[in-house]
N, C-alpha and C positions, 0 to 999 in steps of 0.2 A: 736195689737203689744204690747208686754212686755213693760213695762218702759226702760229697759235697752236697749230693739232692738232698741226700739225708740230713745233715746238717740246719740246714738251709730250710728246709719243711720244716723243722722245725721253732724258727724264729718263726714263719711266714702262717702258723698250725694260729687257730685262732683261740685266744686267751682270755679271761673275764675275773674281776676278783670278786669276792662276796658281796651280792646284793646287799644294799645298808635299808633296811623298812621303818618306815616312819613308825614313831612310837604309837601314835592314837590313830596310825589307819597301816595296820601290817599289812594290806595287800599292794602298797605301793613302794616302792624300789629304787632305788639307782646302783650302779654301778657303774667300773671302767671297764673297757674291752676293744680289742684291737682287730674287729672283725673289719674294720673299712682300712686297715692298712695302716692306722694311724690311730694310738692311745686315747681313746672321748669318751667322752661322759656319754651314758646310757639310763633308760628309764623302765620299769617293768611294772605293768599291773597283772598281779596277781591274779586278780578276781575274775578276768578275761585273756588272762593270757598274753597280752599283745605286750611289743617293746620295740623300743621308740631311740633312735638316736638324737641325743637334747644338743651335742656342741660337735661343730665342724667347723676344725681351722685347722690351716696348714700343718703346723708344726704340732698340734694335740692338745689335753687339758687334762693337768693331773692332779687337781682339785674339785672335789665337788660334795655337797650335803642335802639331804632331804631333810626341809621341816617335821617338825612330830607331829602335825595334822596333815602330812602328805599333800599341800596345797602347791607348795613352791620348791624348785630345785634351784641350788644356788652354786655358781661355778665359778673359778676364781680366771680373770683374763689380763694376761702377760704378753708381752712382745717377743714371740720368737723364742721363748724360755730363759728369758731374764728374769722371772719369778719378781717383776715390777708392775703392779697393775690395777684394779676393782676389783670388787665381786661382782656380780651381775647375777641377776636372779630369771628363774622364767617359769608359770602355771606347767604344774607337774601334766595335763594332760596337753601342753602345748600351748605356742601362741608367739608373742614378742617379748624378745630378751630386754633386758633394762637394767641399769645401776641399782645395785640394793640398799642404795643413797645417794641421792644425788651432790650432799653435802659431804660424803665419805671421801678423801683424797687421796691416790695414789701410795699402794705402798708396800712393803714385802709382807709378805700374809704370817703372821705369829698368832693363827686358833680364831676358831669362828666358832661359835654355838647358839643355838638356834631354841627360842623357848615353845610352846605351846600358845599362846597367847598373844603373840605377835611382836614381838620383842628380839630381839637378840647382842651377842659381845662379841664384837671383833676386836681382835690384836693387829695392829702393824709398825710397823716399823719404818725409823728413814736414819737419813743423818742426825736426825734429833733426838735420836732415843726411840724409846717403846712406848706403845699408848694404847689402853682399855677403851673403847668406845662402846657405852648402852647404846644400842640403834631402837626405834620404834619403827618398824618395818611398812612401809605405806603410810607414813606421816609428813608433812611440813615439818616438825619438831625436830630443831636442828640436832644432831648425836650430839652425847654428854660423853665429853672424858672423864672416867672415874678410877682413871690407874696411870702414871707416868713414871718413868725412869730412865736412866742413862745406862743400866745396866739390864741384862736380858729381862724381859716377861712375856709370857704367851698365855694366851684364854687357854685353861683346863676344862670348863663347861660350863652351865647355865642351869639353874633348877628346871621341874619341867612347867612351874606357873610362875617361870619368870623372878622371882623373888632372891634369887642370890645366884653369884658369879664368881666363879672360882677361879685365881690367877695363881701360875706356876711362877715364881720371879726370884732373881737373886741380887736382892737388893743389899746384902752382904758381901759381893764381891764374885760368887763362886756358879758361874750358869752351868757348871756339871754337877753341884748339888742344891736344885732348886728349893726354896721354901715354898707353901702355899697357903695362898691368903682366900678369904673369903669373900667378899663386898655385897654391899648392896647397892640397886641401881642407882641410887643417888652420891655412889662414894664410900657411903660408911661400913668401916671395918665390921663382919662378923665373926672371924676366926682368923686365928693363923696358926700353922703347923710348921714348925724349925726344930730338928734336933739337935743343932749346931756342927761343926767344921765336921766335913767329911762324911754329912749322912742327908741324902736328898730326900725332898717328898714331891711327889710327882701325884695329879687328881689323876682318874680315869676317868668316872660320869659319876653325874649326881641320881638317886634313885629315881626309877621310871616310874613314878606312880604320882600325880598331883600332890601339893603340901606336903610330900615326906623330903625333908630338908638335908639326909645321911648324902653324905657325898662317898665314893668308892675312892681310895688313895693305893697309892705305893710306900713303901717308907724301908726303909734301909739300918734297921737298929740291930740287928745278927748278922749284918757283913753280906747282906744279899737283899732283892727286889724282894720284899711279901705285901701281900695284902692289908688296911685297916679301912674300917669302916668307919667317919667321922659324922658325929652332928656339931656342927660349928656353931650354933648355938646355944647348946648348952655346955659343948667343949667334949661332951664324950665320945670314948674311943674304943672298939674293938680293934684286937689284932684278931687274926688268921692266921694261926701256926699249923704248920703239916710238916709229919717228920719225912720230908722226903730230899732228897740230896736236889742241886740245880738250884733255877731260880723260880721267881713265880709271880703270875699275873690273873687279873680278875677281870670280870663283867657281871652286870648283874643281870640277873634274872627276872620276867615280865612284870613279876608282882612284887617285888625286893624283898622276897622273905629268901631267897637263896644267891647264891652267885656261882657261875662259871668260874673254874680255875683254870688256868694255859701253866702247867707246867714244863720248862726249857732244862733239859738234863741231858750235855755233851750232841747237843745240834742237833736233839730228835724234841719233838715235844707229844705230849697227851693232856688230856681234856678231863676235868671229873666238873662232877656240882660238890657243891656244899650247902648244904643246909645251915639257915644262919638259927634256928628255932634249938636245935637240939647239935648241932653240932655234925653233922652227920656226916660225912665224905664218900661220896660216887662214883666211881671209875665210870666214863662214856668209853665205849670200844670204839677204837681209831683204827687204821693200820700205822703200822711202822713207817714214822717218817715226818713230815714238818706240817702241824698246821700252821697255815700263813693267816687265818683269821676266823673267827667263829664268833657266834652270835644265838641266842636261846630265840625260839618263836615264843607266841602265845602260849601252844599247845602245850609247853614242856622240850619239845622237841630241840636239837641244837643243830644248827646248818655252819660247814666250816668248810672252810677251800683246803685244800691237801696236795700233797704232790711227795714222791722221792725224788734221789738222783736216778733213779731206773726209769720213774713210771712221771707223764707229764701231771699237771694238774689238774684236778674235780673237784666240780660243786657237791657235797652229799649232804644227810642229813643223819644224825645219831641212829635212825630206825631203819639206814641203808640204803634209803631210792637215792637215786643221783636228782637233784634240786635243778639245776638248769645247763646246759652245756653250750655252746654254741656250735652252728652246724660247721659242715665243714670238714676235711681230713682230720684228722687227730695228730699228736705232733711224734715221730718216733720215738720208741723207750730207749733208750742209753744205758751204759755199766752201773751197776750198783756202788756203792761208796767202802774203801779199806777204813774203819779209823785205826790211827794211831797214835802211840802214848810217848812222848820224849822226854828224856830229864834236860831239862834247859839252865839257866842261867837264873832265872828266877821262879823255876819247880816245874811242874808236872806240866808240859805244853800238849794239847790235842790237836792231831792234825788231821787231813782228812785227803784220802788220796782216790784218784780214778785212773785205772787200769789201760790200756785201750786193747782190744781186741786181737791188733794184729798187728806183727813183728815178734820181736823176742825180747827180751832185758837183758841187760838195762836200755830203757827207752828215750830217745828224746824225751826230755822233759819239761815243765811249764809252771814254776813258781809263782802262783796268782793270788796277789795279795788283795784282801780284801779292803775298803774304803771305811768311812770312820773317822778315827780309831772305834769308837766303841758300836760296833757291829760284830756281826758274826757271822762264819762259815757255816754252813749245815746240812742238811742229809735232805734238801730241798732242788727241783727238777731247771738244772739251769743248761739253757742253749748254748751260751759260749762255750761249758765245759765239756758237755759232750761235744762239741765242735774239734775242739784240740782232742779230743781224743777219736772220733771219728779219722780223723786223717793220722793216725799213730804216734800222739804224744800222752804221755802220762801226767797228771795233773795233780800238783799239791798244793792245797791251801790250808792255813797256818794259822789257827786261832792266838795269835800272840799275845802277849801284856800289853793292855789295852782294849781288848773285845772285852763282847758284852757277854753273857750266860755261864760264867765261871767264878759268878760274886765281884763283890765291891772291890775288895784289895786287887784282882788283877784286871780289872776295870782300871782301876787309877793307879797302879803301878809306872804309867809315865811321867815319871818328875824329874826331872834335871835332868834327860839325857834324851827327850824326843826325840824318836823317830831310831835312833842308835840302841836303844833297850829293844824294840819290835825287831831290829834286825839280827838280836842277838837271838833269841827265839828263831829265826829264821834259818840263821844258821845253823844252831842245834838239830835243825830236822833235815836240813841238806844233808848234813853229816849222818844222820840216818839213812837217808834216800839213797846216798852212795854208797853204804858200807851195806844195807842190806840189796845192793843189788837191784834196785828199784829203776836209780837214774842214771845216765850216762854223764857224770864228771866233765867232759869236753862237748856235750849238747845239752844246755841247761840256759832257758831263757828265766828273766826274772819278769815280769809281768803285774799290771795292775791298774785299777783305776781311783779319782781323785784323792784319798786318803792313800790307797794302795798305792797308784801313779807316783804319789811324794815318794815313798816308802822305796820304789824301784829306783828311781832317781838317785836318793839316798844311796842306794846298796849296788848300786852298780859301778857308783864312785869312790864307798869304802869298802868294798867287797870284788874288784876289781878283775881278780884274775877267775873269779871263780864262773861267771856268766856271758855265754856266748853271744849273747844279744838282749835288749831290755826292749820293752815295750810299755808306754809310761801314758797312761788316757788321762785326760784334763787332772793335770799333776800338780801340787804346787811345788813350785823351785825354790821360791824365795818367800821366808815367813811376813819378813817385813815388807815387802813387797809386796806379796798377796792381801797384808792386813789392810792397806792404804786403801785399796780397791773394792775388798771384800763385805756382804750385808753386815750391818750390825751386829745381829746375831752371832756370824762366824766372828768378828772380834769380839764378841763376848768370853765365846768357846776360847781364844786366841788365849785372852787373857789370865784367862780359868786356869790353861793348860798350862803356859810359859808362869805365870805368878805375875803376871804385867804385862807393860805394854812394849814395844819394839822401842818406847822410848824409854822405857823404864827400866829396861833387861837387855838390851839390844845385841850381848855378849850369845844369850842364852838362844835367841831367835836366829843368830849367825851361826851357832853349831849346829843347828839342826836342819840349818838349809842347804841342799844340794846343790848352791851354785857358789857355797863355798868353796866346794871339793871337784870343783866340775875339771880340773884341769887331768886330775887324777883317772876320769874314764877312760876304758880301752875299749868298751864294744860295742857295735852300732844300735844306733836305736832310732826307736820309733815314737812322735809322739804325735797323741791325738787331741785335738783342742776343739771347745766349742766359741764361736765369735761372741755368744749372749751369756758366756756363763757367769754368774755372781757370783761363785763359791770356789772356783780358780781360775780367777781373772784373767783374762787374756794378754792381758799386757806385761803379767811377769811372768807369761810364758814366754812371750815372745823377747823380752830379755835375755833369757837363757839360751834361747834359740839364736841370737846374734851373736853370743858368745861360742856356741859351737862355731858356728859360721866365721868367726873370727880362726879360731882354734885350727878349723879345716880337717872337723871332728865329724864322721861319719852317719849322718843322721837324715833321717825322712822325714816330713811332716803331714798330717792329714786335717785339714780343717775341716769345721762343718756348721751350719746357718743354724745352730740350735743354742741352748743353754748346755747343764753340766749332763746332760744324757737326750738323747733324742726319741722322739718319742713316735718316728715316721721306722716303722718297719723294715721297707728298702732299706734307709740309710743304714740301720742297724746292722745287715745283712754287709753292707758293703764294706764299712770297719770292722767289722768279724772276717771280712776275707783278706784284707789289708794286712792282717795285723797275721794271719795265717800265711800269707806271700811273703810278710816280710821274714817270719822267725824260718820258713821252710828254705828261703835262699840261702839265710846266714847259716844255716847247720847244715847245709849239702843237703837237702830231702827234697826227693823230686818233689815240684810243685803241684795243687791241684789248678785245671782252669781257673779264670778270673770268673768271679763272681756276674753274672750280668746286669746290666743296668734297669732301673725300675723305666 
């Protein structure tokens, strides 16, 4: 197989994430999957076997939830990936879609949860803030707002008889360290969780079992995510302590006497139980490598999607059969992952490199930054990167200050110098990359998408001489610019990050925008923009893009009919070859064919 087939098979390999099964009927399912060529909601009954595809539109749907009586699947519907829209609901075994209120008004979706009993809380969001709605699901009975704010909230979950609603909100100013409140359907407070400046609580779900009111939290009191198990009614609180380095996440288990732990340690994760009775700690046998999500059945058993940088991903389950796959070729394995360790600017940086197979070092290379900020890089099966390395580039990506799985302080390590702290980190592992022989100094592309995008923008304008070419996917340019534009939510974030607003700081959102420093670039680039995207509006891209144009600054542009990532497979394939055409002209490397058209 060609480099390209190769490649390319593998965007096109068909992909599914973990089945979600209703709590009071596990033999019924949803999931996403992009076996029709395009990202939709999918349906599976266990019990017979069969599955169903529930949402076909153009552009895809990348929201969806099964009720905990497996009666209704409910799917969130947007215009072309503007993430503006309803919910809309439709009978799990089929039939006619419908508003899942007709009274419900358009809006950006911030958490939906769904009770047992027919009830549920949705979040949305507009220009006027955030709002909690109790829905009565198949009722006249107009929705109650029972939560409002100017500053971020989103639904964390729903008991499962409906009796309390847990809101993530930062009603103190700060939506990267959320508080969380309790309510009941009528309004009234029944807990709040706050351990003030600099320490978030984040719900997960409230326990699966009728009347048991322990909601599962996150909480951040030793400088990292752990687990605590809260009754907001009476106020009490278990922590989850585990001596083990990383960070750490929870679910609970079918009968809430235990919980699933997801421990994340330097971009690999594994799975144990915990018994909540005695205390008792479990290692689940995984292989080496990322679970992307997992879930405990009835039985005991736990089913979790998986994947390395080598091996693509599978459905399995802790006892080893593989859970569901879908048919089809399988997507080819790619290079396994280098990590590596840097002393940076603000300590020990983790980076993660891929090889490629053929040539010799130092390689063209592909500085891909990851999006965020608080994401992370990891030891998980991604197309683009084997992509750049199938056609002979060497690929490093940069868990910088600001990722997530390295604890709170380097989580929030960006204050006063956005986006120029990440680059510093960046550049400490260039300087590795060169001096051990890794990357080629005079072929060295900088790369990245929306948070990354900025970050390329950024660094190709203060970092100048060092990058042959940039390639910049739905970027932001301009902070103040973007904020004018962007959902409420991202100015919440905006404001979390910067300490205000563009009108309050304006100094601080001008240093860290790349269209400050745009005069300063020397090397061509690429940028990719979506026409519907909320989260880097198009309009201060194209800003920036009149200003090269002014400049008579070397640059391409690739549009595309979608929001901030496209959810149509083709397309996908076609800006993965774009973006390979461009960096292979600008660095002298013969080209491969163009990509064919869907």
């Amino acid at each position: 197989m060609k480099a390209e087939e190769r490649w390319q098979a593998r965007f096109r390999a068909a992909r599914m994430t973990l089945p979600t099964w209703a709590r009071l009927a596990p033999a019924r399912a949803v999931y996403r999957c992009n076996i029709s060529g395009v990202w939709e909601i999918h349906a599976w009954d266990r019990s017979n076997g069969t599955t169903r595809q529930v949402t076909s539109r153009p552009r895809g749907t990348s929201h969806a939830a099964i009720d905990p009586t497996g009666q209704w699947i409910w799917w969130f519907s947007d215009t072309y990936g503007d993430e503006f829209g309803i919910w809309m609901r439709q009978p799990f075994t089929g039939g006619p879609e419908m508003p899942a209120h007709p009274d419900l008004a358009p809006g950006h979706p911030t958490g939906l949860a769904l009770s047992a009993v027919g009830t549920a809380a949705v979040g949305r969001s507009s220009r006027h803030g955030f709002q909690v709605f109790h829905v009565r699901v198949g009722s006249d009975e107009k929705p109650r707002m029972i939560y409002e704010s100017r500053e971020f909230a989103q639904v964390a979950g729903i008991s499962l008889d409906g009796s309390l609603i847990a809101v993530s909100h930062s009603e103190h100013g700060d939506s990267r360290h959320p508080a969380l409140r309790v309510l009941r359907p009528n309004g009234h407070v029944a807990g709040d969780l706050h351990d003030g400046p600099g320490k978030g609580f984040s719900g997960v779900r409230f326990a699966p079992t009728m009347a048991d009111r322990r909601i599962l939290a996150l909480h951040e009191r030793r400088g990292r995510r752990e687990p605590l198990v809260w009754d907001p009614v009476t106020g009490e609180q278990r922590e989850i302590w585990l001596r083990v380095p990383g960070e750490i996440t929870a679910d609970w288990y079918h009968d809430g006497r235990a919980v699933l732990i997801g421990h994340n340690d330097r971009a690999r994760t594994e799975l144990y139980r915990y018994d909540l009775g005695g205390g008792h700690l479990t290692e689940i046998k995984t292989p080496h490598g990322v679970i992307h999500d997992a879930m405990p059945r009835p039985d005991g058993t736990v089913e979790y999607s998986w994947s390395s940088a080598a091996r693509p991903p599978i459905i399995r389950a802790s006892d080893g059969h593989v859970v569901m796959n879908q048919s089809g070729p399988s997507a080819p394995p790619s290079v396994p992952l280098e990590d590596v360790h840097v002393d940076g600017p603000g300590g020990r940086i983790h980076a993660l490199v891929s090889r490629p197979t053929i040539g010799t070092p130092p390689y063209p290379t592909v500085f891909l930054l990851h999006g965020g900020p608080a994401a992370q890089d990891d030891d998980s099966f991604m197309p683009n990167v084997a992509a750049w390395v199938d056609v002979g580039f060497a690929v490093v990506r940069v868990n910088y200050r600001g990722s997530t799985g390295y604890g709170s302080a380097w989580r929030d390590a960006l204050r006063g110098d956005v986006g120029h702290i990440e680059l510093a980190d960046v550049a400490a592992v260039r300087e590795w990359a060169v001096s051990h022989g890794v990357a080629d100094p005079d072929r060295m592309v900088l790369a990245g998408a929306s948070w990354g995008g900025y970050l390329t923008l950024l660094g190709l304008a203060t970092q100048p001489k060092w990058w042959a070419a940039g390639i910049a996917a739905v970027p932001i340019t301009d902070h103040a610019a973007a904020y004018s534009d962007e959902t409420e939510g991202l100015r919440a974030y905006h404001r979390a990050l910067f300490g205000g607003s563009p009108q309050e700081v304006p100094e601080l959102y001008a240093a860290s925008s790349p269209i400050t420093y745009l005069d300063a670039l020397q090397a061509p680039l690429l940028v990719l923009a979506g026409e519907n995207d909320p989260r880097s509006p198009i309009g201060q891209i194209e800003k920036y893009l009149d200003k090269l144009d002014e400049r008579g600054h070397e640059h391409e542009v690739y549009r595309y009919p979608a929001g901030h990532a496209s959810l149509v497979i083709e397309e996908r394939i076609r800006q993965m070859a774009a973006q390979i055409d461009f960096a292979c002209k600008h660095l002298g490397i013969p080209q491969p064919a163009p990509a064919p058209s869907s």
